[in-house]
N, C-alpha and C positions, 0 to 999 in steps of 0.2 A: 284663191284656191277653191270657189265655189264653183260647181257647174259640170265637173266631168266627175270617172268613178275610180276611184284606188281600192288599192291592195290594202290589206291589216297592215302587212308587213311597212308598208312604204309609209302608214300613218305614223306607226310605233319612230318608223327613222324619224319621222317630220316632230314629232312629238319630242323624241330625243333634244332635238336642237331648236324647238322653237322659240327660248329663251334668247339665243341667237339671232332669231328672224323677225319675231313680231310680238309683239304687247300680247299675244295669245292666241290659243288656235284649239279647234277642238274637232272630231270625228263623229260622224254618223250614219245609220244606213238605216231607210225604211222597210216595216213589214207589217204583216199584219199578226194579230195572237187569238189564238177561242178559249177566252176567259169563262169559257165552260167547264166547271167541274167534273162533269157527268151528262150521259144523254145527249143531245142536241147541241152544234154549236153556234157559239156565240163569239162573232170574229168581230174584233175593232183595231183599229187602226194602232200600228204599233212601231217602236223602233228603238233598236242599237245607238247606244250613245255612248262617248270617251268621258271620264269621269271629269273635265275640267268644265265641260257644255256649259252649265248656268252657271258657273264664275265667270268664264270667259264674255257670255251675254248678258251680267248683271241680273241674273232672272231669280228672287229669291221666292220663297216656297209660301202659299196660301195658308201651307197648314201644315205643321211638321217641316221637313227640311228636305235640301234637292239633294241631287246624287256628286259624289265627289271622289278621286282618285282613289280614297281606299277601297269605294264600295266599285273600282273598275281593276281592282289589283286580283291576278292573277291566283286561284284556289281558294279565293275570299266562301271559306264555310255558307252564307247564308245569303242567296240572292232576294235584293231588296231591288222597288220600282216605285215609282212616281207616276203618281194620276193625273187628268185632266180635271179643271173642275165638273166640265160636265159628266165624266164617268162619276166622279165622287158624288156627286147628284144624284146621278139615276140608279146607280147600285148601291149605293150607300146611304142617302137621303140626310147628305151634307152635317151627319154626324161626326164631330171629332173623334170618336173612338175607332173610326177608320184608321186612321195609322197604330202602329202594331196590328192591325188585323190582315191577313194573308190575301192574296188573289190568283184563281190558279191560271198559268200559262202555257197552252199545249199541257197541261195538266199535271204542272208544275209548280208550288205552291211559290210564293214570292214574297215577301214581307213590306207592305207599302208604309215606307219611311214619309213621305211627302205629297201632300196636292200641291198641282202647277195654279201660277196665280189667273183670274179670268182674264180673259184675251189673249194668254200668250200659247198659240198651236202649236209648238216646236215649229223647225227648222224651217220647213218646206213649205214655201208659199203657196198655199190653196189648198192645203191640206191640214185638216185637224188629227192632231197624237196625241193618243188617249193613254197609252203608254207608254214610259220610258223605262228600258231597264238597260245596265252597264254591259260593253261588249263580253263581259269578263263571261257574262251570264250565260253567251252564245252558246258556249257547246252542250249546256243543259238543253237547251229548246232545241237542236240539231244534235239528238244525241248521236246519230251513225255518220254525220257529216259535217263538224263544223267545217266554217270558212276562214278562220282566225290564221291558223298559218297558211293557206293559200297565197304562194306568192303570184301566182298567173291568175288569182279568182277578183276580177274590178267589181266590186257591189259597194263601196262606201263612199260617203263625200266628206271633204274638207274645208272649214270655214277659217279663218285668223284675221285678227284685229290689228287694226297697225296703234305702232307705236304715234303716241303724240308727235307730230309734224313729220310725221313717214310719210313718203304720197306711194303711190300705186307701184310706181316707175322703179322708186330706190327698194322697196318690200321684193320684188320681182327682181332686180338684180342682186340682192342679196341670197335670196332662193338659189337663184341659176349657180352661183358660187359655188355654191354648197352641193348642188344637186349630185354631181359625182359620187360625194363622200354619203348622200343616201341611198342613192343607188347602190353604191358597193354594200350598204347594211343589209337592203331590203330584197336583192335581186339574186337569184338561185341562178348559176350558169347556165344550169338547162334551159332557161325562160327564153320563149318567144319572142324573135329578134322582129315581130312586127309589134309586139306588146311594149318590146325596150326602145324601139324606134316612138313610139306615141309617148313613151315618158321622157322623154331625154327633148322630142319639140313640141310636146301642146303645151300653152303659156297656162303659169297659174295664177 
């Protein structure tokens, strides 16, 4: 499921059933954030994650704790994020009292629950992410325009783990199975019948 772009919508179906499909699966999309409070900005490298990401990848927290389903749950009062260690370094000066301390984004305060452990960049290979925060968090940072229900909007990518002794082949045909019954979840009848044709044959 790595490598092309989906919908929110298409993640939320795949998310619904991936219990179903594979040992685990989780959602992301890169951006950038200016952790500028004031005056001049200050952009690093940032990104949209599904709350399961560091369970699904084993990736536990340097300092503080990573991000998790509740803190990806829809009207969650208090958006919290997760640093790099090198942010937590350089603007922080690898103080534990960074966690409970805020960080503004688009100039939006954030509550940083967790530093990421050294060496692990998120997602995207050759890219370091200095921040993570829950997609739940999107429509605070796009206040005039989230993407979350955008069924025709592809900006995310998808990763899933196979279950012990799943190979590629049987993961993918269990998908195709299914694929119908997320499409009928995730797909608005008005959508673009060249958008529905690229879901229904690019392999995942």
């Amino acid at each position: 499921l790595k490598g092309g772009s989906w919908t929110y919508p298409i993640w939320q179906a795949i998310d619904r059933h991936q219990g179903e499909l594979f040992d685990g699966a989780f959602a992301w999309a890169a951006d950038r954030f200016d952790t500028a409070s004031g005056g001049e900005s200050n952009l690093v490298n940032g990104a949209y994650v599904s709350g399961s990401m560091f369970n699904v990848l084993g990736v536990n927290a340097a300092r503080g704790r990573m991000l998790s389903a509740i803190d990806d749950a829809a009207g969650t009062p208090s958006p919290v994020a997760v640093i790099s260690q090198r942010l937590w370094q350089q603007q922080f000066g690898e103080s534990d009292d960074a966690i409970g301390r805020t960080i503004a984004l688009q100039r939006v305060p954030f509550t940083i629950v967790g530093v990421m452990p050294a060496g692990f960049n998120g997602p995207d290979v050759g890219r370091t992410t200095d921040v993570m925060i829950p997609f739940a968090a999107e429509p605070l940072i796009r206040k005039s325009g989230s993407m979350l229900a955008g069924r025709w909007t592809w900006w995310i990518d998808v990763m899933a783990r196979l279950r012990p002794g799943q190979s590629i082949g049987e993961a993918t045909a269990t998908l195709r199975a299914i694929q119908p019954q997320i499409r009928a979840e995730s797909i608005a009848q008005e959508g673009s019948p060249t958008m529905l044709k690229r879901f229904l044959a690019e392999p995942f």
